[in-house]
OpenMM code with the backbone's topology and positions (N, CA, C; nanometers):
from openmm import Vec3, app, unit

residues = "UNK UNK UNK UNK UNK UNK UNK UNK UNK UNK UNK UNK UNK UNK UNK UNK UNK UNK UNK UNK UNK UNK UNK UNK UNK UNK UNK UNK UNK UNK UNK UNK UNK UNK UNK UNK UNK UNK UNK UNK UNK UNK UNK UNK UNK UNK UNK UNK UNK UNK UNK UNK UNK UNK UNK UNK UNK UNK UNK UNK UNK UNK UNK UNK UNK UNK UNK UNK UNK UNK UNK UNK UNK UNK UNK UNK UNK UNK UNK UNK UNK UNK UNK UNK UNK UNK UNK UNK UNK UNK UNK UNK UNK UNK UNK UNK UNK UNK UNK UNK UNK UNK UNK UNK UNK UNK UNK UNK UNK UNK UNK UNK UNK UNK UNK UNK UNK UNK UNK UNK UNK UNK UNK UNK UNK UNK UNK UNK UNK UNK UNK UNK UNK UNK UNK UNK UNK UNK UNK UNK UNK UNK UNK UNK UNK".split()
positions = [
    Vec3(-1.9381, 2.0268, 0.0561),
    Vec3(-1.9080, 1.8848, 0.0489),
    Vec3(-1.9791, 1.8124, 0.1625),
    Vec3(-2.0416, 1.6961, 0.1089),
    Vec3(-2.1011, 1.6584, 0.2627),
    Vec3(-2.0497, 1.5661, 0.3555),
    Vec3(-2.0772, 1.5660, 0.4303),
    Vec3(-1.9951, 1.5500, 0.5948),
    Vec3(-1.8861, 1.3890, 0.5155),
    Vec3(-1.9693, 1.2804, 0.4996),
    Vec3(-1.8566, 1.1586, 0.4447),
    Vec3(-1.7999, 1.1517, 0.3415),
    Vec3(-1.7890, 1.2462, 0.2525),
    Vec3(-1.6975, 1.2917, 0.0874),
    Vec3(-1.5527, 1.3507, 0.2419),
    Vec3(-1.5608, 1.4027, 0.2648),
    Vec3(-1.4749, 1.4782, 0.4467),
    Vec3(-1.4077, 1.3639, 0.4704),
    Vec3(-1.5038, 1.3029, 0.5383),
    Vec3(-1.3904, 1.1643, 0.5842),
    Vec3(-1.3191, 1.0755, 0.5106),
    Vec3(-1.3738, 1.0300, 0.3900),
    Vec3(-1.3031, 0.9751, 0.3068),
    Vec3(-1.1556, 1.0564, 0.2702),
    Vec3(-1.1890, 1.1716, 0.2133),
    Vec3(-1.1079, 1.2573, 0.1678),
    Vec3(-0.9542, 1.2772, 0.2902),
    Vec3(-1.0169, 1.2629, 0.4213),
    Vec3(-0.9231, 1.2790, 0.5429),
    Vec3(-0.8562, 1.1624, 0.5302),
    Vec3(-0.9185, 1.0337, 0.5311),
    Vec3(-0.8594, 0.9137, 0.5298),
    Vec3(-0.7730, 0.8719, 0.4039),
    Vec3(-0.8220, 0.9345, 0.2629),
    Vec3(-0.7393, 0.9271, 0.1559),
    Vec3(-0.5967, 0.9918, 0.1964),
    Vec3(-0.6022, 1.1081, 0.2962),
    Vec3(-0.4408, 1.1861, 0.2616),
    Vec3(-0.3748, 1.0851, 0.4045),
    Vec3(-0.4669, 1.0329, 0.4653),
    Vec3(-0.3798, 0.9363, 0.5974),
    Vec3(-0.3146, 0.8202, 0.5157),
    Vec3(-0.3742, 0.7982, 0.4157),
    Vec3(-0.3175, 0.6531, 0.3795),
    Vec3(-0.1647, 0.7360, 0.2450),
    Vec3(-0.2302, 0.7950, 0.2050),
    Vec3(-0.1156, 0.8765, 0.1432),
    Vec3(0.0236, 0.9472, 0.2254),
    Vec3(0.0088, 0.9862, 0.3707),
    Vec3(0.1138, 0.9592, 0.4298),
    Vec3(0.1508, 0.8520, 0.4910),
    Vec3(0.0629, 0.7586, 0.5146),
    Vec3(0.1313, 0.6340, 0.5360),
    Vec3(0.2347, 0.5396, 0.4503),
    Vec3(0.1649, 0.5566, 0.3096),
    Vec3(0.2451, 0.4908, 0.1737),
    Vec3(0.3606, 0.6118, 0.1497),
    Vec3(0.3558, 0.6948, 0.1381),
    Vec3(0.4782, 0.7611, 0.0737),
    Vec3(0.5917, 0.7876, 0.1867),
    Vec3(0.5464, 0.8168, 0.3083),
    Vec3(0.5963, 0.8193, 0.4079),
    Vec3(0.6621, 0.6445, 0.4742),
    Vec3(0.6339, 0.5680, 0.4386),
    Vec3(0.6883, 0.4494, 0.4585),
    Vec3(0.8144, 0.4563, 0.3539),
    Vec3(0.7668, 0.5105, 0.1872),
    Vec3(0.8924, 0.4935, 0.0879),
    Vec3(1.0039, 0.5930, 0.1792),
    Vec3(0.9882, 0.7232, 0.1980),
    Vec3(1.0869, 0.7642, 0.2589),
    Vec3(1.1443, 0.7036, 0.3784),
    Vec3(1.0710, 0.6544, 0.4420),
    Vec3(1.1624, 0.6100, 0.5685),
    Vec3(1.2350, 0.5273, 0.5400),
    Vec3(1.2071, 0.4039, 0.4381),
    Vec3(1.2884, 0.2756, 0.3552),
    Vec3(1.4558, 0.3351, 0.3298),
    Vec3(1.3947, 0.4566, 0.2501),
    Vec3(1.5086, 0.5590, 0.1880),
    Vec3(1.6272, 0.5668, 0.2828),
    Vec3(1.5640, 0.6612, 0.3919),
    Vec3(1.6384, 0.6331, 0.4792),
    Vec3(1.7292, 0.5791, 0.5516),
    Vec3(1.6308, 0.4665, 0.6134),
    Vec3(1.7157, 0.3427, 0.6346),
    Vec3(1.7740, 0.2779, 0.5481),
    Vec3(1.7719, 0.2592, 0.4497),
    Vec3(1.9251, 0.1842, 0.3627),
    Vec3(2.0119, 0.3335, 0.3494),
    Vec3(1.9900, 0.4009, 0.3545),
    Vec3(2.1157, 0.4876, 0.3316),
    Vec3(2.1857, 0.5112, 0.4744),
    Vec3(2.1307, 0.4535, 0.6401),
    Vec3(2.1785, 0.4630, 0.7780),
    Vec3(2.2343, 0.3781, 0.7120),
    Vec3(2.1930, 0.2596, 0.6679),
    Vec3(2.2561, 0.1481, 0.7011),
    Vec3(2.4017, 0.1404, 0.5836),
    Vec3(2.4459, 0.1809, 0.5084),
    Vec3(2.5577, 0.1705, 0.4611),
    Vec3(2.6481, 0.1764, 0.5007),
    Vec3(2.7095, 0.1766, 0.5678),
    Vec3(2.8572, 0.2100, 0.6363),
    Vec3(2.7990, 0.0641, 0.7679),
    Vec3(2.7435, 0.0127, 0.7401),
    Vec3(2.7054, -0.1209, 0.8561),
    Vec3(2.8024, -0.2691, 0.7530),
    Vec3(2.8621, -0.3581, 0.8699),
    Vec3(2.9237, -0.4167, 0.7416),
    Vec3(2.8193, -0.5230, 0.7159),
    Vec3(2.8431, -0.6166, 0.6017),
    Vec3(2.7360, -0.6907, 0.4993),
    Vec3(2.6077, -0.7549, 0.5833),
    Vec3(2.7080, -0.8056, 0.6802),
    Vec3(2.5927, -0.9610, 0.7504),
    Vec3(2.5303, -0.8527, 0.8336),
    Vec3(2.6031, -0.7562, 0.9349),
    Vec3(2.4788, -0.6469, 0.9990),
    Vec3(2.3761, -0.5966, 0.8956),
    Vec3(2.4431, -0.5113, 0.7842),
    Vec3(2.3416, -0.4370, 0.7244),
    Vec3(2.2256, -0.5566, 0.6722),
    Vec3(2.2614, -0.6510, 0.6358),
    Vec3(2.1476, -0.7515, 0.6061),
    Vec3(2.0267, -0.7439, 0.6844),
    Vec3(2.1196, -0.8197, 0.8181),
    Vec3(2.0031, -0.7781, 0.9187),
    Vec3(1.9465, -0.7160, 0.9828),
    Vec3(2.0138, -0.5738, 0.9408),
    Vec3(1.9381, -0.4405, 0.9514),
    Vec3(1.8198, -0.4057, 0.8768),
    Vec3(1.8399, -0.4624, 0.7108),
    Vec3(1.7474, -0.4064, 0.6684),
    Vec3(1.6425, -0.5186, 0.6530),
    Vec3(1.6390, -0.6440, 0.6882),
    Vec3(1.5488, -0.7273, 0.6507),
    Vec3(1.4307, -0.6862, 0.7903),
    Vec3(1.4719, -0.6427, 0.8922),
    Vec3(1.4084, -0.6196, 1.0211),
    Vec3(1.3359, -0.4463, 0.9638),
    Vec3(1.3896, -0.3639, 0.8840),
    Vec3(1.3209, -0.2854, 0.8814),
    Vec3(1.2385, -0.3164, 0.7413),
    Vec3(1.2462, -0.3724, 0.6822),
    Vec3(1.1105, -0.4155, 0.6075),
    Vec3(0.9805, -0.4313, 0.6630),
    Vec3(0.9664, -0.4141, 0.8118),
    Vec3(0.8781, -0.4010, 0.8584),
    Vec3(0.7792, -0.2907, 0.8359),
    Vec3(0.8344, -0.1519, 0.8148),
    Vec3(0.8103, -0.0359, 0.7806),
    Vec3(0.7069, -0.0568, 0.6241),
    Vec3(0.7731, -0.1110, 0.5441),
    Vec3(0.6905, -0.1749, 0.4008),
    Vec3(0.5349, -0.2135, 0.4292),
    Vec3(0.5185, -0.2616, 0.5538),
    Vec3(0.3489, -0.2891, 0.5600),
    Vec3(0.3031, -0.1250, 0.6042),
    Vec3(0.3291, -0.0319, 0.6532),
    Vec3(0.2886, 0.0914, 0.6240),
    Vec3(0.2397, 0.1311, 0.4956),
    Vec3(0.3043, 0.0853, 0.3675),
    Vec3(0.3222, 0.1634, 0.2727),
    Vec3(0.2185, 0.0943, 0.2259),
    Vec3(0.2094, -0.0871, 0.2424),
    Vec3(0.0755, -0.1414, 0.1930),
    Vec3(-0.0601, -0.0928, 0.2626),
    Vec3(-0.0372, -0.0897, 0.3893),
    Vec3(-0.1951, -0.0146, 0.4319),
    Vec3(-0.2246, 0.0759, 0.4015),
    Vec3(-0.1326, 0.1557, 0.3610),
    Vec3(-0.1515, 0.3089, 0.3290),
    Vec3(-0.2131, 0.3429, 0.1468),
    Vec3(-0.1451, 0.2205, 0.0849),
    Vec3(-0.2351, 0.1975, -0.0576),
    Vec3(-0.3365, 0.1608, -0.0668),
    Vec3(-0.3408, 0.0583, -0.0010),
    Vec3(-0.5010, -0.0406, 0.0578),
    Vec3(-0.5983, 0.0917, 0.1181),
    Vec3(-0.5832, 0.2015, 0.1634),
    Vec3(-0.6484, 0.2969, 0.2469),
    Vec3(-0.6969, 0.3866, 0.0871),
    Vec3(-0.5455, 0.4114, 0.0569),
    Vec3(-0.5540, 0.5514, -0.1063),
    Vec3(-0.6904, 0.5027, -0.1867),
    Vec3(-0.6284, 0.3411, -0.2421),
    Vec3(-0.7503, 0.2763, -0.3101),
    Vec3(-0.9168, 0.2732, -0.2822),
    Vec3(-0.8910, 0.2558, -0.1427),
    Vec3(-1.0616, 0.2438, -0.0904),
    Vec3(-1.0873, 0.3653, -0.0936),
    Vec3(-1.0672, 0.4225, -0.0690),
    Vec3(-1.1045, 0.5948, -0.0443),
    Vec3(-1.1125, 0.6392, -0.1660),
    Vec3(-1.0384, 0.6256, -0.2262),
    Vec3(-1.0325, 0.6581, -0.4046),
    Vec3(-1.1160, 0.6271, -0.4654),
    Vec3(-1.1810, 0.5331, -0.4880),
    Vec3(-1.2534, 0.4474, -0.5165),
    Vec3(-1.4073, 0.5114, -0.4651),
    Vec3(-1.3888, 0.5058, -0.3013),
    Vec3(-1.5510, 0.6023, -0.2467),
    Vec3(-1.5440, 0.6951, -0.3340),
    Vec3(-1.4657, 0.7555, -0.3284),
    Vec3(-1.4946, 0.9134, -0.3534),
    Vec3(-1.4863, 0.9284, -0.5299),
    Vec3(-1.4289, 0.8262, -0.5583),
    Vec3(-1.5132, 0.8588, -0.7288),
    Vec3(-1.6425, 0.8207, -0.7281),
    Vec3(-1.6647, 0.7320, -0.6909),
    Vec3(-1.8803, 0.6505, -0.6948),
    Vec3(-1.9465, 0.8193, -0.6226),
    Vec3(-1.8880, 0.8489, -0.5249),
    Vec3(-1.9623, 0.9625, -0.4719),
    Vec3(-1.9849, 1.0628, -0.5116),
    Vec3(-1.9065, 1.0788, -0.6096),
    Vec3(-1.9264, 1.2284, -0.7314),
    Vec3(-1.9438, 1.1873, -0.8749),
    Vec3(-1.9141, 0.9955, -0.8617),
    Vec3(-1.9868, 1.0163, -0.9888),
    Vec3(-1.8461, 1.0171, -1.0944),
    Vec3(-1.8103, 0.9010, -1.1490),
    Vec3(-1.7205, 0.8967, -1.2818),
    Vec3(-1.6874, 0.9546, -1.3264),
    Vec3(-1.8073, 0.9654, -1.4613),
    Vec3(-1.8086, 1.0752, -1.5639),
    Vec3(-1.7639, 1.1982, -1.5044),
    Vec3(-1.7987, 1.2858, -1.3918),
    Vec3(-1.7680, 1.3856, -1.3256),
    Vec3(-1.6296, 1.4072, -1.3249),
    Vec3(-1.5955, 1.3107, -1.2362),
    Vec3(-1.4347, 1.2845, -1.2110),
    Vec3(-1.3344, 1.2784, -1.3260),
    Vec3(-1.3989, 1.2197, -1.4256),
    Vec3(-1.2745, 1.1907, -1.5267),
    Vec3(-1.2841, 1.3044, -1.6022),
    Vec3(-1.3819, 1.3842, -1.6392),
    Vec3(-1.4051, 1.5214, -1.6500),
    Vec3(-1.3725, 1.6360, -1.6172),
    Vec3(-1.3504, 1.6634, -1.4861),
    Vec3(-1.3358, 1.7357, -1.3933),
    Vec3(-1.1454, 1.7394, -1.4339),
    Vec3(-1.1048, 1.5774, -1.3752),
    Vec3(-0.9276, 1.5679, -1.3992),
    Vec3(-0.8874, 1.6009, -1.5076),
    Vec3(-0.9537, 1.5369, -1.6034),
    Vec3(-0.8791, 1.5542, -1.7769),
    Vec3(-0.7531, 1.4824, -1.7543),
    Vec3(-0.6831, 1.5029, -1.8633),
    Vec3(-0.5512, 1.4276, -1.8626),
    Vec3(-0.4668, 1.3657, -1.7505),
    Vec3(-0.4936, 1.5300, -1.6585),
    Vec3(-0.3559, 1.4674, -1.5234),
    Vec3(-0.4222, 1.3379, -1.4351),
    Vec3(-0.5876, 1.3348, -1.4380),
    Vec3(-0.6581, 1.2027, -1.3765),
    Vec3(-0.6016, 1.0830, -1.4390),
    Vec3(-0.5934, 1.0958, -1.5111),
    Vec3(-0.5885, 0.9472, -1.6409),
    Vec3(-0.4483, 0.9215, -1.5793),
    Vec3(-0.3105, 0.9975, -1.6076),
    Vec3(-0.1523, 0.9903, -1.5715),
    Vec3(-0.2107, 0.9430, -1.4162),
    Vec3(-0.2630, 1.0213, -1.3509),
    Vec3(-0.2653, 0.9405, -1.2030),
    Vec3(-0.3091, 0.8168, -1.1762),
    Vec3(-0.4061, 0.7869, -1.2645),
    Vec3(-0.4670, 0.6622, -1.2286),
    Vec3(-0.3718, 0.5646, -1.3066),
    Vec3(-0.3387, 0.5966, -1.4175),
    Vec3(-0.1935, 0.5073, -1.4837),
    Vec3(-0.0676, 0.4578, -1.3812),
    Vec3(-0.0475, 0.5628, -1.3374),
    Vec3(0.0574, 0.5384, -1.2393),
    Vec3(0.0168, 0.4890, -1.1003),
    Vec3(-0.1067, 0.4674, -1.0788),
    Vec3(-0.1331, 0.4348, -0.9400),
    Vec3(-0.1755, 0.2508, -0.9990),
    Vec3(-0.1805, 0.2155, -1.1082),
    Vec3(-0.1765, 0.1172, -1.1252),
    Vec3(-0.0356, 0.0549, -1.1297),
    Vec3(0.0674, 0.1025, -1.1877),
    Vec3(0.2152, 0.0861, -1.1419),
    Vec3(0.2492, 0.1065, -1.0335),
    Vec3(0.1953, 0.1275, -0.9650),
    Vec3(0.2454, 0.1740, -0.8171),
    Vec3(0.1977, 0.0032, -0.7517),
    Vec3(0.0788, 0.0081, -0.7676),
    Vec3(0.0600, -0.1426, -0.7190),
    Vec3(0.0825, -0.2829, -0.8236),
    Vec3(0.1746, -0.2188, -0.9098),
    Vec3(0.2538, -0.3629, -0.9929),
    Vec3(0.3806, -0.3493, -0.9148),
    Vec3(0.4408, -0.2304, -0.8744),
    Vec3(0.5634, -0.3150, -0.8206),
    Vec3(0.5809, -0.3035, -0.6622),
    Vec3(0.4154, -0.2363, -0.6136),
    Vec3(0.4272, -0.2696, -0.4603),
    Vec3(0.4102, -0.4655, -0.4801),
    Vec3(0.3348, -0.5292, -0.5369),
    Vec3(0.3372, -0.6868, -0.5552),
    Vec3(0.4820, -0.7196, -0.5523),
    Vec3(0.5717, -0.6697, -0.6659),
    Vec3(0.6882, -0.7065, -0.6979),
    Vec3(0.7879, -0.7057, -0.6174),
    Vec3(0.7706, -0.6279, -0.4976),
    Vec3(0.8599, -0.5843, -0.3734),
    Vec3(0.7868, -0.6808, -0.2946),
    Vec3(0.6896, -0.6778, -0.2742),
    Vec3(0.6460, -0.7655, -0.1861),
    Vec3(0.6802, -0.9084, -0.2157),
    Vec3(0.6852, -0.9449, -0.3415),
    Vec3(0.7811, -1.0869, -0.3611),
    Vec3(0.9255, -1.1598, -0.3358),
    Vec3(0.9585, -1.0019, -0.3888),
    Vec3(1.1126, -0.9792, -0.3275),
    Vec3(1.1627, -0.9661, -0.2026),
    Vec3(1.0539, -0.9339, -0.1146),
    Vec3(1.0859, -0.8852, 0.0071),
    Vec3(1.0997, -1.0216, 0.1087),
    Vec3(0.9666, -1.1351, 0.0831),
    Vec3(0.9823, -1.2620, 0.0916),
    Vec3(1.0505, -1.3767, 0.0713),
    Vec3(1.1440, -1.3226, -0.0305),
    Vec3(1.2440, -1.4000, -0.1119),
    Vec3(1.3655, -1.3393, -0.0163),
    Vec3(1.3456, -1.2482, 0.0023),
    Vec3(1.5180, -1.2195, 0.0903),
    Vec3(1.5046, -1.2645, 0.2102),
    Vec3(1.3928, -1.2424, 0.2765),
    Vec3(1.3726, -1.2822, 0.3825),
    Vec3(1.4088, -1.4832, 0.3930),
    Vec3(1.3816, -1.5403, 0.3675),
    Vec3(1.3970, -1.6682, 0.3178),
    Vec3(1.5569, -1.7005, 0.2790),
    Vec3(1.6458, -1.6206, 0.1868),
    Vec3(1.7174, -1.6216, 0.1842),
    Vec3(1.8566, -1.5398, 0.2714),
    Vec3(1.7516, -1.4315, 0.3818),
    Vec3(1.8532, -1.3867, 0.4565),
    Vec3(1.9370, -1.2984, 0.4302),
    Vec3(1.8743, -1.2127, 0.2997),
    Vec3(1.9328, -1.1118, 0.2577),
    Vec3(1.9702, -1.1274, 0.1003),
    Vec3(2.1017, -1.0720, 0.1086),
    Vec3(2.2104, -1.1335, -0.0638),
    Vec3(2.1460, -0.9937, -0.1440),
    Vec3(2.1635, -1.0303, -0.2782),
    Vec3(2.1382, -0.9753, -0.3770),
    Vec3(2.0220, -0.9447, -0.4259),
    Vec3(1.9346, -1.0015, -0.3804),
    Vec3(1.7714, -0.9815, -0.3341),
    Vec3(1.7631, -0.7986, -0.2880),
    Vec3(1.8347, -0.8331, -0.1795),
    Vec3(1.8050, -0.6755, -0.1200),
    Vec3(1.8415, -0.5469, -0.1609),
    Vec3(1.9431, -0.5554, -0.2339),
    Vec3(1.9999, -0.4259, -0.3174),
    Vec3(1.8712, -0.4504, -0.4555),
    Vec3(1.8306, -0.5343, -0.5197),
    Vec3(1.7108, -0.5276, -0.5891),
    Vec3(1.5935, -0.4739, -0.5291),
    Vec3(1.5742, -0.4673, -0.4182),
    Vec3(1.4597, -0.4415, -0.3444),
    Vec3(1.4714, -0.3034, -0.3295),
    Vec3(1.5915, -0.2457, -0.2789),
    Vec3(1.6392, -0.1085, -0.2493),
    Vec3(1.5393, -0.0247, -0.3949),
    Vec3(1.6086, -0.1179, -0.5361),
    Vec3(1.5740, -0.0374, -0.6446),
    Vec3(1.4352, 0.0185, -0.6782),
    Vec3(1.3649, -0.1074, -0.6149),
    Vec3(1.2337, -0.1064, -0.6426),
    Vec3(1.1562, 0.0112, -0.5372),
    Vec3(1.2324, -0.0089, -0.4350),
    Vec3(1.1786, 0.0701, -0.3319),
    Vec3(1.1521, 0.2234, -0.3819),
    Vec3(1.3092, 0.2420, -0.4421),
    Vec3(1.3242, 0.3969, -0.5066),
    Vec3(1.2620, 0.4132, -0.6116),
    Vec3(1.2078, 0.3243, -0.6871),
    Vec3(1.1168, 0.3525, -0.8130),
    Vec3(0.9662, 0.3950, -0.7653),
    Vec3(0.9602, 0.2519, -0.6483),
    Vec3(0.7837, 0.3373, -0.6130),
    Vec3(0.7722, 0.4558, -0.5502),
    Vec3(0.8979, 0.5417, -0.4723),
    Vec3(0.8794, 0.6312, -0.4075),
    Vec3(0.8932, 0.7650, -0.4995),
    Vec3(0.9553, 0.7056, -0.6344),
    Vec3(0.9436, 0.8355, -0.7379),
    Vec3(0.7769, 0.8042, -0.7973),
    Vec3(0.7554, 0.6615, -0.8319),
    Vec3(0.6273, 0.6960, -0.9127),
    Vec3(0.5487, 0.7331, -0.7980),
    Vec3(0.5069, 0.6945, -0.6737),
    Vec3(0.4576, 0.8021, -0.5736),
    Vec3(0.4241, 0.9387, -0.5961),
    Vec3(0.5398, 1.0024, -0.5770),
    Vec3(0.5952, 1.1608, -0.6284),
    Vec3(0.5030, 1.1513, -0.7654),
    Vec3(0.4983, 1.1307, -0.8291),
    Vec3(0.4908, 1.1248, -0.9790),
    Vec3(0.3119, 1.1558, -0.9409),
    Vec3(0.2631, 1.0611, -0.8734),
    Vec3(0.0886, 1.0327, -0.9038),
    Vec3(0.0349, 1.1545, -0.7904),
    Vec3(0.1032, 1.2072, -0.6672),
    Vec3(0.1052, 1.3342, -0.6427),
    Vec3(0.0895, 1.4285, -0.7243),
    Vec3(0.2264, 1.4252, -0.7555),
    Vec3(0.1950, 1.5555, -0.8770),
    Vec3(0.1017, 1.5573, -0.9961),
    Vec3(0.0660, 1.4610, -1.0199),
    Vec3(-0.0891, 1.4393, -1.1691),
    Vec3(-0.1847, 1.4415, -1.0266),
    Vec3(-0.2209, 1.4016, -0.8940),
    Vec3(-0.3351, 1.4576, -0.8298),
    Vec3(-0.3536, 1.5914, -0.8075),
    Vec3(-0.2396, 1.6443, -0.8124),
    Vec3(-0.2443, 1.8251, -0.7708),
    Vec3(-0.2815, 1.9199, -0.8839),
    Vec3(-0.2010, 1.8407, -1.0152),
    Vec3(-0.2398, 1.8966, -1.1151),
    Vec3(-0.3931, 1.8809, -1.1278),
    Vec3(-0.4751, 1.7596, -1.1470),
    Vec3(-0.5740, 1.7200, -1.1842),
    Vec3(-0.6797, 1.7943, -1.1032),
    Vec3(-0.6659, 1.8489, -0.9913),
    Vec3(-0.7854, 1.8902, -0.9082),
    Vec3(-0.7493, 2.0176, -0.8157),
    Vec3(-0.6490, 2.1033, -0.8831),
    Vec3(-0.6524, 2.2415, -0.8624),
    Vec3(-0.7467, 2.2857, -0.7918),
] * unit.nanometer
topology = app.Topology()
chain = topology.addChain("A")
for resn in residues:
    res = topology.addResidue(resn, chain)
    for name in ("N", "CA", "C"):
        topology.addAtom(name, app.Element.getBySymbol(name[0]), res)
């Protein structure tokens, strides 16, 4: 492999623990924060939404890198090479950034509103991208054995 297919490839799994590793920490923290009562846990978790721009740089990183490193071997190759489990990954990595947007709307909206019912919606979303996450993992592992 030559030397910058390497770096990309290094920087693809940095941004991949940055994004999935941000969903878990989210995880986390709303589950510390339960036993906090309403108006704390609010402002517990609207302050750790901070953690959420991890998960966007860390997609913003997957994508670019993703992106190099298909032009660098070449499409046809790639979609070849993956077969099916490529296609499920790239399906789901397009859902992944429909409801990283959708959180990110939500996340603005609570913030603004200071919490409420916003944020237990947000929780949901949180746990959906951190399964379809999981999900586009497992079609990359499959896909490139």
């Amino acid at each position: 492999m030559p030397p910058a297919y390497l770096v990309l490839l290094v920087l693809h799994f940095v941004g991949l623990a940055l994004a999935v590793g941000a969903s878990f920490a989210l995880l986390t923290l709303r589950g510390a924060s339960r036993e906090l009562p309403p108006a704390e846990r609010a402002s517990f978790l609207l302050r750790a939404l901070a953690v959420s721009k991890n998960g966007s740089v860390g997609l913003l990183l997957l994508l670019v890198t993703g992106l190099a490193m298909l032009f660098m071997r070449g499409a046809r190759a790639v979609m070849a090479a993956g077969g099916p489990a490529f296609h499920a990954k790239l399906t789901l990595v397009v859902v992944l950034c429909g409801l990283l947007g959708y959180s990110q709307v939500l996340a603005k909206r609570a913030r603004v509103a200071g919490g409420g019912p916003l944020l237990a919606q947000l929780g949901k979303v949180s746990t959906a991208m951190l399964l379809v996450g999981l999900a586009t993992i497992v079609c990359a592992v499959i896909a490139f054995q």
